[in-house]
Short mmCIF file of the C-alpha atoms (twelve columns), coordinates in Angstrom:
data_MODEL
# 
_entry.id   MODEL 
# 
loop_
_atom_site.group_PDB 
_atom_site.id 
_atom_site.type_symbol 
_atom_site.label_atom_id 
_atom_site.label_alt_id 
_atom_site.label_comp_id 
_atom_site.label_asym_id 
_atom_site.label_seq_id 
_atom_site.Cartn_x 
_atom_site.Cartn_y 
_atom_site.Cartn_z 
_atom_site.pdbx_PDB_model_num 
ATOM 1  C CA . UNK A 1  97.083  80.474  94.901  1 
ATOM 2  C CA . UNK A 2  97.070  83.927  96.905  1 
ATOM 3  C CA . UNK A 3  94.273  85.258  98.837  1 
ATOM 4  C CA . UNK A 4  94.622  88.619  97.825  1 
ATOM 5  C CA . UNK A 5  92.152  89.822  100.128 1 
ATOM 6  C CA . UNK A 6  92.584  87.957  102.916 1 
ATOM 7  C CA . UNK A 7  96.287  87.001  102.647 1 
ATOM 8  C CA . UNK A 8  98.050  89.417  100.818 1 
ATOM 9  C CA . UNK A 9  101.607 88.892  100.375 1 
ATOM 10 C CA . UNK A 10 102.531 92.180  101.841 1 
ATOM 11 C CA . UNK A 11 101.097 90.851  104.977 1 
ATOM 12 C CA . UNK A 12 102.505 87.449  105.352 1 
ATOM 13 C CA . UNK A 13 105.960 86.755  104.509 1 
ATOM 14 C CA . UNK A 14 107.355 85.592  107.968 1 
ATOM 15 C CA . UNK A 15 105.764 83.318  110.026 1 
ATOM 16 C CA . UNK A 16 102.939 84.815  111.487 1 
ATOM 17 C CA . UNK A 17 100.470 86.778  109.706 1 
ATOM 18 C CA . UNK A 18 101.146 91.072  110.432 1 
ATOM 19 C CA . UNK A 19 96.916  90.423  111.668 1 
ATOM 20 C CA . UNK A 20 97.883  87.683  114.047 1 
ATOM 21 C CA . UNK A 21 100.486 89.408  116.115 1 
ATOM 22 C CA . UNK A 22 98.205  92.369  116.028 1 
ATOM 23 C CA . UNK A 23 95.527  90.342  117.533 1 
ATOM 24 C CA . UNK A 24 97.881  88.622  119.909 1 
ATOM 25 C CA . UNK A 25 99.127  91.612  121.015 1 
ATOM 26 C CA . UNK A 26 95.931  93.588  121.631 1 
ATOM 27 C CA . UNK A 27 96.938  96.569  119.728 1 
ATOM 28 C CA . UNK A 28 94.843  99.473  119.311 1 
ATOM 29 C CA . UNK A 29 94.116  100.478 115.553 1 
ATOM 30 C CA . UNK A 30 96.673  103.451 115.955 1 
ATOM 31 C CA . UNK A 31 99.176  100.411 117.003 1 
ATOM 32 C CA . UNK A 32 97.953  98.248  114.079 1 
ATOM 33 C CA . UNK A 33 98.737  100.873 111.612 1 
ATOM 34 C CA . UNK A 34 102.377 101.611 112.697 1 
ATOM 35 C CA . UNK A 35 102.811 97.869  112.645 1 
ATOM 36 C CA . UNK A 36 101.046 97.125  109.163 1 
ATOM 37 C CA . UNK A 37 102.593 100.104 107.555 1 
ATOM 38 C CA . UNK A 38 106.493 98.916  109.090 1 
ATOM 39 C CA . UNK A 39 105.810 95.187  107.482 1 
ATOM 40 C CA . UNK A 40 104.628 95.936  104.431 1 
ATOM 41 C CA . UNK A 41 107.126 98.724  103.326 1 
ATOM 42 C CA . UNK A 42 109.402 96.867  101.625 1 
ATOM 43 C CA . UNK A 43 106.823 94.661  99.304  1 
ATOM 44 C CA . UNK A 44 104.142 97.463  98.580  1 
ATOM 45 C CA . UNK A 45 104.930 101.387 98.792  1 
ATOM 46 C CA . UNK A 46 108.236 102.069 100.399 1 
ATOM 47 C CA . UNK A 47 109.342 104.990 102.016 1 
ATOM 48 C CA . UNK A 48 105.475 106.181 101.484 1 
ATOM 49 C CA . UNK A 49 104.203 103.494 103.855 1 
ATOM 50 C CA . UNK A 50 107.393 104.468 106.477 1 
ATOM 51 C CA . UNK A 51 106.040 107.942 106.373 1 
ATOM 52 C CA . UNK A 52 102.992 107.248 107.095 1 
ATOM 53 C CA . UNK A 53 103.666 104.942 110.191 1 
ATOM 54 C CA . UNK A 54 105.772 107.690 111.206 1 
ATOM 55 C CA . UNK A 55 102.681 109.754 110.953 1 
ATOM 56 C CA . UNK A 56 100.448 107.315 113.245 1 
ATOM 57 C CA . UNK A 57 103.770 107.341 115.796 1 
ATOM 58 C CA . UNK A 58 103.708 111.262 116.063 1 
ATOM 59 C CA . UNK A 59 100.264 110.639 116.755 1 
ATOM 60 C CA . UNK A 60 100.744 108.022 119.576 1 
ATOM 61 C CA . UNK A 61 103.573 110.608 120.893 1 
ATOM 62 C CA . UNK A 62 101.787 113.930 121.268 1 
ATOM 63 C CA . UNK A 63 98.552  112.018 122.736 1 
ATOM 64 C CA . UNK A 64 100.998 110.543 125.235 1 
ATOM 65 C CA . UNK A 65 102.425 113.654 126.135 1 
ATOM 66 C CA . UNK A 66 105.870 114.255 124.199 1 
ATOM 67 C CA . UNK A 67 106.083 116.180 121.276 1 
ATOM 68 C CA . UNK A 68 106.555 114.971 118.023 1 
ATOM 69 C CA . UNK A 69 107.991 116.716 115.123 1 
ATOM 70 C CA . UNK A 70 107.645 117.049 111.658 1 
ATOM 71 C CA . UNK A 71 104.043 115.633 111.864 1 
ATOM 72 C CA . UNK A 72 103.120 118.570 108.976 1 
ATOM 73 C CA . UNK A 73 105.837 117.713 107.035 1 
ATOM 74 C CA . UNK A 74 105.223 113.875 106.892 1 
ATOM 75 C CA . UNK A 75 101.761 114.815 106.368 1 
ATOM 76 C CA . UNK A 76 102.607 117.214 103.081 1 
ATOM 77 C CA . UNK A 77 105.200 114.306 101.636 1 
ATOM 78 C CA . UNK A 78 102.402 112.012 102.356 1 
ATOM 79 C CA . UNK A 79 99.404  113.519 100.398 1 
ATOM 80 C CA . UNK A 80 101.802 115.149 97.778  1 
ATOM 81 C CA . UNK A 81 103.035 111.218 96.828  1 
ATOM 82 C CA . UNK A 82 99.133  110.495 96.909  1 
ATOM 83 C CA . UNK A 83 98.912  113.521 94.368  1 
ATOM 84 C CA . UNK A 84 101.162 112.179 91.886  1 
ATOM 85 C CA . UNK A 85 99.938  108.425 91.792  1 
ATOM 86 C CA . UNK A 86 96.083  109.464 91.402  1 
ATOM 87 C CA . UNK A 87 95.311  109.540 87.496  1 
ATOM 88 C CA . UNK A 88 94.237  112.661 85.582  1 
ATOM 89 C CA . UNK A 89 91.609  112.597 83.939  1 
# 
C-alpha cells in the first residue's frame, strides 16, 4: 500500500525519492520547487506543473541578475488553469 502523504507516487518513481535528492543536494525551497514541479509533471498536472517551475526559475533568474521573460504570462496561464479546476458553487 501507498503512503499517500508521505510517499506519493508522483514523488517516487525512480530510485530516489524527489525529497531525498533535495535534501542531498541542499536545495533552497525555490530549488525544491523547480525540482518537485519537473518530477512530478508527467504523473500529476502536466504542462500546469512545467509552468509553474518555469515560474520559480524566472524567479531564481531575475534575483540572480538576468532577466527572465514571460514571468506575467506564466503567471496568468497559471492562475487562469487554477480558475477553471476550482468548483462553482
Amino acid at each position: 500500500m501507498s503512503d499517500m502523504v508521505n510517499h506519493p507516487a508522483h514523488y517516487t518513481q525512480g530510485n530516489i525519492e524527489v525529497a531525498d535528492f533535495i535534501d542531498d543536494q541542499k536545495l533552497d525551497w525555490k530549488e525544491a520547487s523547480i525540482i518537485q514541479y519537473v518530477c512530478r509533471w508527467r504523473k500529476k498536472n502536466g504542462v500546469e506543473d512545467l509552468l509553474k517551475a518555469r515560474w520559480y526559475i524566472n524567479r531564481l533568474i531575475n534575483e540572480n541578475g538576468g532577466v527572465a521573460i514571460d514571468m506575467e504570462n506564466t503567471e496568468r496561464k497559471i492562475m487562469e488553469k487554477e480558475e477553471k479546476s476550482e468548483p462553482t458553487a
